[in-house]
VEXGU-666185 format. One record per residue (C-alpha): residue in one letter; x negated, y negated, z negated. Coordinates in steps of 0.1 Angstrom, whole numbers, padded with zeros to 4 digits, always signed. Example, Ala and Ser with C-alpha at 12.3 -4.5 7.8 and 13.67 -1.06 7.14 Angstrom:
REM residues 2
A-0123+0045-0078S-0137+0011-0071
***
This chain:
REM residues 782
X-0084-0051+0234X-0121-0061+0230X-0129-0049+0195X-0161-0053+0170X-0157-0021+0148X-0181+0003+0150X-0191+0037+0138X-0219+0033+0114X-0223+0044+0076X-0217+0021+0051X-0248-0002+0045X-0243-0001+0007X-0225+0019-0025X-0198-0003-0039X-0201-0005-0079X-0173+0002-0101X-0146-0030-0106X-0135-0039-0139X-0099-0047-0142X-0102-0084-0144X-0077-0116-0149X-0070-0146-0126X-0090-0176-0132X-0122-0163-0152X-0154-0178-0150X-0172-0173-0120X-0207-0178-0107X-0212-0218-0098X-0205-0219-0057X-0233-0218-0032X-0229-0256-0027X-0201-0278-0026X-0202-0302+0009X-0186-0336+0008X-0172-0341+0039X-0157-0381+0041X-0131-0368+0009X-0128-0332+0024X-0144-0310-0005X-0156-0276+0006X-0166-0251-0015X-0183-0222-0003X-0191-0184-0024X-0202-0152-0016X-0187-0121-0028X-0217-0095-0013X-0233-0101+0024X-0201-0098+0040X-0177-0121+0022X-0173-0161+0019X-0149-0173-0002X-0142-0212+0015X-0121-0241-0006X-0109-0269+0009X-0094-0299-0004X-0087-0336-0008X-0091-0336-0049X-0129-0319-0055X-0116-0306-0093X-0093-0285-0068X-0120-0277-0047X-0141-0259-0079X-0115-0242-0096X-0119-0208-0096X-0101-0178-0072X-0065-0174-0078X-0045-0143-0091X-0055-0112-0082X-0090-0120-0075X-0123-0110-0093X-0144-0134-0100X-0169-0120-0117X-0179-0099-0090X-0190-0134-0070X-0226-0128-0056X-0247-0149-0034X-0276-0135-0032X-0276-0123+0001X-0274-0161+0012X-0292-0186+0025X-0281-0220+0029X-0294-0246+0049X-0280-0281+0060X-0289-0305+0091X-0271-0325+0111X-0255-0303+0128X-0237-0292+0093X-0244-0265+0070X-0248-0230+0079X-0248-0199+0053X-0263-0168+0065X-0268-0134+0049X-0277-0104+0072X-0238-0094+0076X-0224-0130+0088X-0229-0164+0091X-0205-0191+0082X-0211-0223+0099X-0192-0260+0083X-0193-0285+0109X-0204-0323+0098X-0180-0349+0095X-0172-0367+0126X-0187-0404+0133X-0165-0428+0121X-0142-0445+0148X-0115-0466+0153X-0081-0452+0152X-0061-0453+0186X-0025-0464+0183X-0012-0430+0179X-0037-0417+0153X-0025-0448+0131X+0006-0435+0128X+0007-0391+0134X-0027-0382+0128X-0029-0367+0093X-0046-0390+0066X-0068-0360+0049X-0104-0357+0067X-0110-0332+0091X-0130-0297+0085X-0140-0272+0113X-0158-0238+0109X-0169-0206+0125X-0180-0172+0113X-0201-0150+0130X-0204-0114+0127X-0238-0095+0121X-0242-0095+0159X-0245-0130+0162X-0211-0129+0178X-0183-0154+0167X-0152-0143+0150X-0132-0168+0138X-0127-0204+0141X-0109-0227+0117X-0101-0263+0136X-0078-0276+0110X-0063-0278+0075X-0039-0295+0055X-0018-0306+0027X+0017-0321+0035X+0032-0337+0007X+0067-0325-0009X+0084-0322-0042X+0094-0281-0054X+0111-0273-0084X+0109-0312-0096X+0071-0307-0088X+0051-0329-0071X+0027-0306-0047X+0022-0300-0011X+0025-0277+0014X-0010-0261+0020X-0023-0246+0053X-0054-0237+0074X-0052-0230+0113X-0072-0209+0134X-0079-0204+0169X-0065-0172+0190X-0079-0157+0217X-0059-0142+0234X-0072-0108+0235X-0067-0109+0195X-0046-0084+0173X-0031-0091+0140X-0022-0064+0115X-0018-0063+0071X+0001-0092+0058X+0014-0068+0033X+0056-0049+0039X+0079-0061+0069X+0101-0038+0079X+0109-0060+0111X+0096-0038+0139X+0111-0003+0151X+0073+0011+0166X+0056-0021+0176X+0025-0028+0152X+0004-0057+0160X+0018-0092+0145X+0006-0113+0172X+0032-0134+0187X+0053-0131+0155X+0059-0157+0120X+0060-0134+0092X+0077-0147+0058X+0054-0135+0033X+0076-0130+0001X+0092-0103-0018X+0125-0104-0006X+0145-0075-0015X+0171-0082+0008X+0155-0088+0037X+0182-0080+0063X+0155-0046+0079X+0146-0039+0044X+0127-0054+0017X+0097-0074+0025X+0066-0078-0001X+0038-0103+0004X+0003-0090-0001X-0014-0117+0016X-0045-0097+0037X-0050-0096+0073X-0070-0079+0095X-0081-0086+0131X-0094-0064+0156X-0123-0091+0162X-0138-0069+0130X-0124-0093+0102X-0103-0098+0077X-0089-0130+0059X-0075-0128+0020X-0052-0157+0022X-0055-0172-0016X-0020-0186-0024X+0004-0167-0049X+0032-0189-0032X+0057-0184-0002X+0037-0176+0027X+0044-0183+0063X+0016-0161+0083X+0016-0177+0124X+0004-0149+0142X-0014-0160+0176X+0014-0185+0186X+0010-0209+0211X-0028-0201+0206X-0032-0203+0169X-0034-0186+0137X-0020-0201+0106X-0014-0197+0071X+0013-0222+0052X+0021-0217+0017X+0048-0239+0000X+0032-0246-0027X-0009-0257-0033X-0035-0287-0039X-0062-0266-0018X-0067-0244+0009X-0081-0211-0005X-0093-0180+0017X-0117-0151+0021X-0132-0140+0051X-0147-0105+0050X-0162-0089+0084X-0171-0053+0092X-0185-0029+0120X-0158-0004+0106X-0128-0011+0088X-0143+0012+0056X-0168-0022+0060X-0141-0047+0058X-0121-0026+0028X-0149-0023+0009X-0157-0062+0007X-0117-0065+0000X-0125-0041-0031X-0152-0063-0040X-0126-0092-0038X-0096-0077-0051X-0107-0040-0068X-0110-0007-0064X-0080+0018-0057X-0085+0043-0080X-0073+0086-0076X-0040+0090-0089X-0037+0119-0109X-0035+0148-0085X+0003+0156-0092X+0004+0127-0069X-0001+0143-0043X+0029+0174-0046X+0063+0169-0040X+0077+0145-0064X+0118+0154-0070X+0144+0121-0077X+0179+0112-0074X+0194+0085-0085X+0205+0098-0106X+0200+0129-0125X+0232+0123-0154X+0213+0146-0185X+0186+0165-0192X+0206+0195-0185X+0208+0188-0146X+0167+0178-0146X+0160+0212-0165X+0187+0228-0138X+0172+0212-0108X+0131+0220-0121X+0136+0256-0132X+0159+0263-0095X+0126+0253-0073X+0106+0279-0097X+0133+0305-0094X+0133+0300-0054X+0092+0296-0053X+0090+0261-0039X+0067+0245-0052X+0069+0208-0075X+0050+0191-0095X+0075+0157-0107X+0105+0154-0117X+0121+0120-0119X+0146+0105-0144X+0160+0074-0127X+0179+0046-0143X+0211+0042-0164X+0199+0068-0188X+0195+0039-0213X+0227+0028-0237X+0226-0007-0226X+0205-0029-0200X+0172-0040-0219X+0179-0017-0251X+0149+0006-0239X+0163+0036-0254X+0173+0071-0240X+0213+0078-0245X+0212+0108-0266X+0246+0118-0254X+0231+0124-0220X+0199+0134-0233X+0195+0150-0268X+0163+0164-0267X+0138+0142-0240X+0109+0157-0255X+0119+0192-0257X+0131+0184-0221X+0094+0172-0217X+0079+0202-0231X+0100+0224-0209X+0088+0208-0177X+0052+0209-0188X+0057+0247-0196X+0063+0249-0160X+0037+0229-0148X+0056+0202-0139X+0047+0165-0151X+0079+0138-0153X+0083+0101-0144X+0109+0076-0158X+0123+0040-0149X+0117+0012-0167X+0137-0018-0161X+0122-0056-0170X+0159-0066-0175X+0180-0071-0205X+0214-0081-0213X+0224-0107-0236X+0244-0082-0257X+0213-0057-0258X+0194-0055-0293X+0166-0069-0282X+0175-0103-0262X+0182-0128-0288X+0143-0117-0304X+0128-0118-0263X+0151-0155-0259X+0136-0165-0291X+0095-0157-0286X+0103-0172-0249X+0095-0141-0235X+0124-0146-0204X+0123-0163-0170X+0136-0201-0179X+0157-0230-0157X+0149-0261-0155X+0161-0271-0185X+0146-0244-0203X+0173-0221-0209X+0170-0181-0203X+0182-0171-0166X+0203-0140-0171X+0214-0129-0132X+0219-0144-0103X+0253-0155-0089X+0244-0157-0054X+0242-0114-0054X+0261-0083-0068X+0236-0083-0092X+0246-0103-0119X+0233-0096-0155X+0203-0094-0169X+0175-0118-0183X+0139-0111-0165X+0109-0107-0186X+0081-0128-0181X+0053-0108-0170X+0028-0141-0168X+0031-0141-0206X+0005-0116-0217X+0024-0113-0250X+0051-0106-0234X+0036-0080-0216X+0022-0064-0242X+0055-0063-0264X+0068-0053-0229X+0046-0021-0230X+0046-0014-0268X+0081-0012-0268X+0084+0010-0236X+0056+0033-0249X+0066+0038-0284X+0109+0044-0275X+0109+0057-0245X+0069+0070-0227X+0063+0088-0266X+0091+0116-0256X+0066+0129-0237X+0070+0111-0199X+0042+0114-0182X+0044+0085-0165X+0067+0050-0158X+0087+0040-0130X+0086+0002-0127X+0115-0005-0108X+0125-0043-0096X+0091-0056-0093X+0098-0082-0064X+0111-0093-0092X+0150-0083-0087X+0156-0120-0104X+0143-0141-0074X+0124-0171-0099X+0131-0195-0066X+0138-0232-0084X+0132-0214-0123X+0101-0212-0141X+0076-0187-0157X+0058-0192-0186X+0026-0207-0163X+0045-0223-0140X+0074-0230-0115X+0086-0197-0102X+0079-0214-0067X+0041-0217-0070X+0039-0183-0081X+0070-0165-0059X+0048-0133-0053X+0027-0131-0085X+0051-0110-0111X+0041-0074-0096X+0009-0075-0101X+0009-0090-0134X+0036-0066-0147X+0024-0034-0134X-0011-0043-0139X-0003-0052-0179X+0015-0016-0180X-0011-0001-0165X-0041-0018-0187X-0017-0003-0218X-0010+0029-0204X-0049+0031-0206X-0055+0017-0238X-0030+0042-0253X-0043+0068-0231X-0078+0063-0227X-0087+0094-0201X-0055+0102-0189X-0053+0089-0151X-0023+0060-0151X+0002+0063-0125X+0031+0037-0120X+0053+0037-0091X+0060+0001-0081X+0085-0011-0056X+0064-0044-0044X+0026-0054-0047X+0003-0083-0042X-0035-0089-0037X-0053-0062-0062X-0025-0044-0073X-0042-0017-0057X-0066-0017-0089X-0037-0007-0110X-0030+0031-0096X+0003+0023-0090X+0023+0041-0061X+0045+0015-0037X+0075+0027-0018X+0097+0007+0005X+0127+0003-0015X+0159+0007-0012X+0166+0016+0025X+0194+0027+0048X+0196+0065+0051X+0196+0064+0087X+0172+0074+0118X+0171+0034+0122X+0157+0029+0091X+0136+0059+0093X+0120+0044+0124X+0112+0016+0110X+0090+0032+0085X+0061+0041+0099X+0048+0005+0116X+0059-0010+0080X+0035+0016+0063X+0010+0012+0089X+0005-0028+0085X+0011-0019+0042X-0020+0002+0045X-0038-0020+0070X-0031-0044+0037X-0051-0027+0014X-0025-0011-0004X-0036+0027+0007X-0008+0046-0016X+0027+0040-0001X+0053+0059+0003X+0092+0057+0011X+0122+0072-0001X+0129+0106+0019X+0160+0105+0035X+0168+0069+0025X+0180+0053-0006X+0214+0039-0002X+0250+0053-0004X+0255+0080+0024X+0282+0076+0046X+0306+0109+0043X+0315+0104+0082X+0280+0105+0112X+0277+0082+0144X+0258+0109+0165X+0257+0112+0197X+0241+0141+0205X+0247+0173+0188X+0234+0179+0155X+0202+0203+0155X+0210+0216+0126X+0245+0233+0113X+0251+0214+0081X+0270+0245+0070X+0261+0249+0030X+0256+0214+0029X+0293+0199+0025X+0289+0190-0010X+0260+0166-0003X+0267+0152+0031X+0308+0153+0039X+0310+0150+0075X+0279+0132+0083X+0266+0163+0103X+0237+0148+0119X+0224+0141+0081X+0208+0175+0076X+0185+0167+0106X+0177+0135+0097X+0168+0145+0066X+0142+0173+0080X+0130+0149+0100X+0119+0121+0075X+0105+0148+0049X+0086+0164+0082X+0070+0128+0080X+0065+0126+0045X+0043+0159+0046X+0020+0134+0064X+0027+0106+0037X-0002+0094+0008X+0030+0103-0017X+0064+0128-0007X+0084+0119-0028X+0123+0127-0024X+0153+0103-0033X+0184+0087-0024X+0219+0077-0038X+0240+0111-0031X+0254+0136-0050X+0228+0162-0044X+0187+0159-0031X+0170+0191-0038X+0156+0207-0003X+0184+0240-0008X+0211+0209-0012X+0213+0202+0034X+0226+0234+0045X+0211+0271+0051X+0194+0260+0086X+0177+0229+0072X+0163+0251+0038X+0139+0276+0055X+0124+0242+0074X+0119+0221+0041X+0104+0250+0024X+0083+0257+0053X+0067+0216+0048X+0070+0215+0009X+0046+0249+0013X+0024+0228+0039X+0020+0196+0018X+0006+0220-0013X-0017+0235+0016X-0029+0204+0027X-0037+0190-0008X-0075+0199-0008X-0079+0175+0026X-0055+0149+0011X-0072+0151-0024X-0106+0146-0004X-0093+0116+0011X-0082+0101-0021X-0117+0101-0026X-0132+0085+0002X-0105+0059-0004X-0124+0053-0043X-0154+0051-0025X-0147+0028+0000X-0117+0012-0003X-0103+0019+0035X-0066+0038+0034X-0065+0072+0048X-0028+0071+0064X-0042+0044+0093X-0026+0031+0123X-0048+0044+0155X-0068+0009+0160X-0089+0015+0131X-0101+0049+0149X-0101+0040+0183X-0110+0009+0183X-0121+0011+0222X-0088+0025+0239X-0065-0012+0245X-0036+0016+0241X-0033+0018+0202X-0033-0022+0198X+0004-0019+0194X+0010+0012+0190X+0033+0020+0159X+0049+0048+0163X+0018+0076+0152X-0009+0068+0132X-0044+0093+0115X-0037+0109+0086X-0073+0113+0075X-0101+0120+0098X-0080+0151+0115X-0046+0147+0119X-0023+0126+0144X+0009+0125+0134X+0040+0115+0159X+0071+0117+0137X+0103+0122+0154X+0128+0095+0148X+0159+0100+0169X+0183+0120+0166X+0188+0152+0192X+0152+0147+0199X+0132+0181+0211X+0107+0166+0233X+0086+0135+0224X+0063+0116+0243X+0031+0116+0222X-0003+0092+0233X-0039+0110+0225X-0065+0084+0220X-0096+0086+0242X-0129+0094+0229X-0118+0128+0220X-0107+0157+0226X-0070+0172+0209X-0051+0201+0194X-0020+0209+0191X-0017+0215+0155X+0013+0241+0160X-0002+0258+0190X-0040+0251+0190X-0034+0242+0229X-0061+0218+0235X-0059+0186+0254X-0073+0156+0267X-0072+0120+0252X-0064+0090+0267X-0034+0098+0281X+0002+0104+0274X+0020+0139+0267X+0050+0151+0267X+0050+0172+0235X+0078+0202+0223X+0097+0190+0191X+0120+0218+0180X+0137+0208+0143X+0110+0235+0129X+0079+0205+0143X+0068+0173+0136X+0044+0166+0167X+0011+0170+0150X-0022+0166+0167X-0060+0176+0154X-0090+0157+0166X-0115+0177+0177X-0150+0182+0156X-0123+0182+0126X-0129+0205+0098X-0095+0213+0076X-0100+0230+0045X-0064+0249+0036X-0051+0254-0001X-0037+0285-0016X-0002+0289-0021X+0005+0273-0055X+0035+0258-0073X+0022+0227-0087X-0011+0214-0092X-0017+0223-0126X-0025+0255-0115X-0065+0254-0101X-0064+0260-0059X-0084+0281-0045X-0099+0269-0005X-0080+0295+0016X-0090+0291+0047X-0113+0264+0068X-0102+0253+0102X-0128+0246+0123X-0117+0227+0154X-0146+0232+0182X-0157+0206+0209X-0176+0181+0188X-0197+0182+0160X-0184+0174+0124X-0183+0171+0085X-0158+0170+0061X-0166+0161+0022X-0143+0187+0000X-0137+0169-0031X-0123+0187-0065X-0123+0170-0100X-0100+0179-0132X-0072+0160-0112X-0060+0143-0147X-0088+0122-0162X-0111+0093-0153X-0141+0113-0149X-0146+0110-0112X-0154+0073-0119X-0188+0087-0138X-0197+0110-0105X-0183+0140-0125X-0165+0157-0093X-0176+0187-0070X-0182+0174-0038X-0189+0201-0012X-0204+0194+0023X-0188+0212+0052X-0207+0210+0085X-0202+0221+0122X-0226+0229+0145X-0206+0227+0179X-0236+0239+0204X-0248+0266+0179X-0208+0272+0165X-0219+0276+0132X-0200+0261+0100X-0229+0258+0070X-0217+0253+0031X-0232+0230+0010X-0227+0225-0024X-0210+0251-0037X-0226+0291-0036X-0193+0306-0041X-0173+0290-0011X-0202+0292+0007X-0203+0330+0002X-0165+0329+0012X-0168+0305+0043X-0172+0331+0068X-0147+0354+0059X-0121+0326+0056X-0136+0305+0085X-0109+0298+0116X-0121+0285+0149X-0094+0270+0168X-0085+0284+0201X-0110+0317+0191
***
C-alpha cells in the first residue's frame, strides 16, 4: 500500500463554522468552462478543496452545493487559474486540479452513432502538494429515467483505480466481519434499516489512501463502485448534475479538516458523554429509573445517564409522558440531578391518526405525502404499520416539531433527546416531502431533523452543550452534536464482530461520535448456540438471560470494547441491563471497565478536543496511523483509540488467546502487563474474560482520572503514564464540560512532554499538576 499521508502539523487554524442551510448564497465560482455543452464549474473551499460541477444544462452547473454543505465558507483565494490549450489548470499551494480541453471534433464510427453517450466528454486530474497525481476522473454522466412520476436521470462520475488503491468512509455498512477496505466491493449508500447485517446509513464521504477524499454531493440513493474492474464510481438515482468535492491531505487531520470546512465542525458533547450512559428498552416508570440510578450509587459504580426509552407516551405522536407510569418526571429529574446524574429521552417523529395532534399536523401539511397528496401513515410491506412521518424538510414543521417536544416533554427537566427512527423508519421511497420526491432526497431527513432539534435545543438553551443521540446521519450532521449508534442489532458475537470495521469506515466518514448498543439490541434468545464452554458461570443471572449461558460473556466482551468506544452506552430489549444484572462472575469484570472508562476520561475528553480542532475522529482504523506498513490496509479487526491505545477486541466466544498485529514504526506495550514488544509483526496475545487485548504505543503519555461517580464531580489527574522508547506530547484538555465556552478558547490546555534520552516528563501550563507530576508520574516497565 503506497500511501501520501504524512506526519506534519497542520498548515493552518480552522475558524469556527456557523450552522448553515443547504442552498445559500455562495461566492460566484472560480470560472465556469464550456466544454462543447459540458458546463464545469469549479470552487474552492481553502487550498485544499475543489468543489467540481458538471452538467449538460449550465443553470445546473451554477446552482449552489447541496444539503449539508456550507457555502458560505467557499474561498478561492489560494487559487490561481489559468487556461491554454492544453485546458485549464487551478493551482493553490495544496493541489492542483487540472480540466482537460474538449476533444477535436470527429466523425462518429459506426458504433459511437449508436452506444457512445450523447453528453460531451470531461476528464480531470488532481494533484497533491507534491506534484504527485491523485485522482483521475475519465467520465461522467446522466442517463435518462422517470422516479416518482419525475422526469430526471441517473447521475454519475467514474474514476480511475490503481490498483494499489484503498477505499474506506462511505458512511454505516455493517457488511464485513473484520475486513475494512471497500475496494472490490458496490456499496448501496442508503439508510436502510433493515439491511439484512444491520442497518446501513449513507453519509456520502470517502477517503483513499492516495491522501484524498471525495464528498460525493447527491442527497439521493447512492451506488459507491469501489475499484472494480479498474474504476471508481459514484451513481446516484436521482440528479441533473454531477456534484463533488475533492479534498487532499499529508495527514488525515489535513483531509478532515477541509471536510469541516465543507460540511462543519464536530463540536464536544457535553462531558457526561463520555461516562457510562444506562438504557433498556424499556425502563416501565419512574420508579424502576429512580431504582436502577440510586442501585449503581449504592454499589459505587459510577454513571452519569440514565435513559427513558419509548412507549412512555399515552399514544404514538401525542408527545406526552403517561402519568400512570410516571407521576412526577420532574421530581424524577431532580432526583437524578441530586445524584449527579443527567437523563436522556426518546422522541419519536411519528403520530397516529387517532393521536391529538394528527388531524392539526395533516392539516398545516406537516406529514410525509403520496402521490396524490394524501398523508402516509405506515408502511404495509413491514411489521411496522402506523404512524404518519413528520416532515423534517419543512422548517415549520420542524420548529412546531421542537416547540412541542420542548415545552411537553424536554421542560420536565430531560437533559437531553433521543431521536429515534431517523433513517427515517417511514422509507419516503415513491412518496414525497415537502421539497421534493422522497426519491431525490432518500438520505436527507437525519440531518435536517436532528439538525432543526439541535438549532432549538440551542436557542432555548443558549450555553448549554446540545446532545442528541441519532440512529443515522448524513454529510454535516456531525455539526449538530448528535451521538450515532448502529441501531438495532442482533445480540450475538456475529453481530458484535461486525461492529468494529462498521465503526471504523463510520469514523473514517467523518462522523467521529459513534457508538453501538452494548450487548445488542434485539430480543434475546432464552436458549445459547455455544460451542465452547461458557467463560463465565451465568449463575445470578437467570432472570436476565434464561439459558443462554454464553450471554454473560458476550456481554463482558462487547462492554470490554465499548470502554474503548467515543460513547458506552448500554442497551438492549431484555428484562434486565444494569452490569450486577449477568451473573456474580461477569459483575466484578464490568465494574472493573465501568471504573476504567471514568479513569480514562481525561485522555478521551482531550481527544474530543483535538477532534474540535481539527475535525479527524479519534477511534481510527490503523491506516490513518500507519500509513507505511501494507498490513493495516484491510485490517478491521483493531483500530487507535487516540494517539495511545490499540485496541483488539475479542469477538468469539471461548476465546483466551488472540492473535493481535503491532504496526511497525513503533515500539508496544502491553497495556495489562507493560511487556514491551516489537511492531510489525503478529502476536499471539493472553485474553482471559478479565482482558480486552490492549496495546500502548510507545512515546505515549496517558494521563489517569481519579475515581469518580459521574462527571459532575471535578477529576483530579491521578496519575501520568509515561511510556518510554520515543519521545512524546500529549495536550490535557479540561473545560466546564457543560457549556459552549471552549468555542471562545476558554479551556485549560496543559502540555505534557517526554524527553526519552534525558527521561524527563516537564509540565506546562498548569503550576499545580506540574508540582504533582513527579510524585504521580509512572514510567512503564520502571
Amino acid at each position: 500500500m503506497k500511501v501520501h499521508f504524512r506526519r506534519k502539523a497542520l498548515a493552518a487554524s480552522i475558524s469556527m463554522i456557523a450552522l448553515g442551510a443547504a442552498f445559500q448564497a455562495a461566492a460566484a465560482p472560480i470560472t465556469t468552462l464550456d466544454r462543447d455543452g459540458a458546463w464545469v464549474t469549479v470552487e474552492a473551499y481553502g487550498p485544499n478543496v475543489v468543489h467540481v460541477t458538471i452538467a449538460a444544462d449550465k443553470a445546473e452547473a451554477l446552482k449552489g452545493p447541496g444539503y449539508g454543505i456550507l457555502p458560505a465558507n467557499a474561498d478561492h483565494t489560494a487559487f490561481r487559474h489559468t487556461s491554454g490549450k492544453d485546458g485549464d489548470t487551478f493551482t493553490s499551494p495544496a493541489l492542483s486540479l487540472h480540466v482537460n480541453p474538449a476533444p477535436a471534433p470527429h466523425v462518429p464510427s459506426m458504433a459511437e452513432k449508436y452506444f457512445a453517450p450523447q453528453l460531451a466528454p470531461v476528464a480531470l486530474q488532481v494533484k497533491n502538494a507534491q506534484g504527485e497525481t491523485v485522482l483521475e476522473m475519465n467520465g461522467w454522466d446522466l442517463a435518462p429515467q422517470t422516479v416518482n412520476t419525475e422526469k430526471t436521470y441517473q447521475a454519475s462520475a467514474s474514476f480511475s483505480a490503481p490498483a494499489d488503491e484503498h477505499y474506506y468512509g462511505m458512511g454505516q455498512n455493517q457488511e464485513s466481519m473484520g475486513a475494512l477496505d471497500l475496494r472490490g466491493r458496490v456499496i448501496d449508500c442508503k439508510h436502510w434499516y433493515d439491511a439484512p447485517a444491520g442497518e446501513s446509513v449513507c453519509v456520502p464521504f470517502m477517503v483513499s489512501s492516495k491522501g484524498y477524499g471525495i464528498v460525493w454531493d447527491n442527497p439521493s440513493a447512492t451506488r459507491f463502485i469501489a475499484g472494480v474492474n479498474g474504476r471508481t464510481a459514484f451513481q446516484s438515482n436521482v440528479g441533473e448534475r454531477v456534484s463533488f468535492f475533492v479534498i487532499t491531505g499529508n495527514t488525515p487531520e489535513e483531509i478532515y479538516s477541509g471536510y469541516a470546512r465543507v460540511t462543519g465542525k464536530t463540536p464536544i458533547p457535553p462531558k457526561a458523554a463520555f461516562g457510562l450512559i444506562q438504557s433498556k428498552a424499556r425502563y416501565e416508570s419512574q420508579q424502576e429509573v429512580l431504582r436502577v440510578a440510586k442501585t449503581y450509587r449504592e454499589k459505587k459504580y459510577p454513571l452519569d445517564i440514565m435513559v427513558v426509552d419509548w412507549f412512555y407516551w399515552t399514544r404514538m405522536g401525542q408527545m406526552d409522558i403517561d402519568p400512570a407510569q410516571f407521576p412526577d418526571p420532574s421530581g424524577m429529574n431532580k432526583q437524578l440531578h441530586d445524584m449527579g446524574m443527567q437523563s436522556i429521552i426518546s422522541i419519536w417523529p411519528r403520530y397516529e391518526t387517532s393521536g391529538r395532534y394528527f388531524n392539526e399536523l395533516d392539516a398545516k401539511g406537516y406529514f410525509l405525502k403520496d402521490k396524490d397528496g394524501k398523508t402516509v401513515d405506515g408502511l404495509p410491506f413491514r411489521s411496522d404499520r402506523t404512524g404518519a412521518l413528520i416532515d423534517a424538510t419543512n422548517p415549520a414543521a420542524r420548529k412546531w416539531y421542537f416547540e412541542r417536544a420542548r415545552d411537553n416533554i424536554l421542560s420536565h427537566g430531560f437533559d437531553y433527546p433521543w431521536l429515534d427512527e431517523t433513517e427515517p423508519d417511514l422509507v419516503p421511497d415513491g412518496f414525497f416531502y415537502s421539497i421534493g420526491s422522497g426519491d431525490r432526497y432518500r438520505n436527507l431527513f437525519p440531518l435536517l431533523h436532528v439538525e432543526g432539534f439541535a438549532d432549538g435545543m440551542r436557542a432555548w438553551k443558549p450555553n448549554k452543550r446540545a446532545m442528541i443521540l441519532s440512529r443515522a446521519a448524513y454529510l454535516g450532521s456531525q455539526r449538530s452534536g448528535a451521538l450515532f449508534w448502529s441501531s438495532d442489532i442482533n445480540p450475538s458475537w456475529e453481530a458484535l464482530a461486525r461492529q468494529i470495521p462498521t465503526g471504523l469506515n463510520m469514523t473514517a466518514s467523518g462522523i467521529a461520535y459513534w457508538g453501538n448498543d452494548i450487548g445488542g439490541w434485539q430480543w434475546l434468545p432464552q436458549s445459547t448456540k455455544a460451542t465452547k464452554k461458557p467463560l463465565l458461570d451465568p449463575a445470578g443471572g437467570e432472570a436476565t438471560v434464561g439459558q443462554n449461558h454464553d450471554y454473560p460473556e458476550l456481554f463482558t466482551r462487547w462492554f470490554q470494547y465499548g470502554t474503548f468506544l467515543p460513547t458506552l452506552r448500554v442497551h438492549g430489549d431484555r428484562k434486565h441491563t444494569e452490569i450486577w444484572e449477568f451473573g456474580k462472575q461477569a459483575e466484578p469484570i464490568l465494574a472493573q471497565y465501568d471504573r476504567l472508562r471514568y479513569q480514562l476520561i481525561p485522555y478521551i475528553y482531550s481527544q474530543a478536543k483535538a477532534t474540535w480542532d481539527s475535525g479527524a475522529p479519534f477511534m481510527r482504523p490503523l491506516w490513518m496511523d500507519f500509513p507505511h506498513d501494507p498490513n493495516v490496509a484491510n485490517l478491521g479487526t483493531q483500530y487507535m483509540f487516540g494517539p495511545a491505545f490499540l485496541v483488539a477486541p475479542v469477538t468469539e466466544q471461548g476465546q483466551t488467546v488472540k492473535d493481535v498485529y503491532l504496526p511497525a514504526g513503533s515500539d508496544w506495550y502491553n497495556f495489562w502487563t507493560n511487556e514491551k514488544l516489537a511492531g510489525g509483526r503478529w502476536v499471539k496475545v493472553a485474553a482471559p474474560i478479565e482482558q480486552i487485548p490492549v496495546f500502548v504505543k510507545a512515546g505515549a503519555i496517558v494521563p489517569i482520572g481519579a475515581d469518580i461517580q459521574s462527571t459532575a464531580t471535578k477529576q483530579a489527574i491521578a496519575e501520568i503514564r509515561v511510556y518510554p522508547g520515543k519521545d512524546g506530547a500529549f495536550a490535557l484538555y479540561d473545560d466546564d464540560g457543560v457549556s459552549y465556552d471552549y468555542q471562545k478558547d476558554k479551556g485549560a490546555q496543559v502540555r505534557l512532554q517526554w524527553n526519552d534520552s534525558t527521561g524527563r516528563l516537564t509540565v506546562s501550563g498548569d503550576n499545580d499538576l506540574s508540582r504533582k507530576a513527579p510524585g504521580i508520574t509512572k514510567i512503564a516497565g520502571k
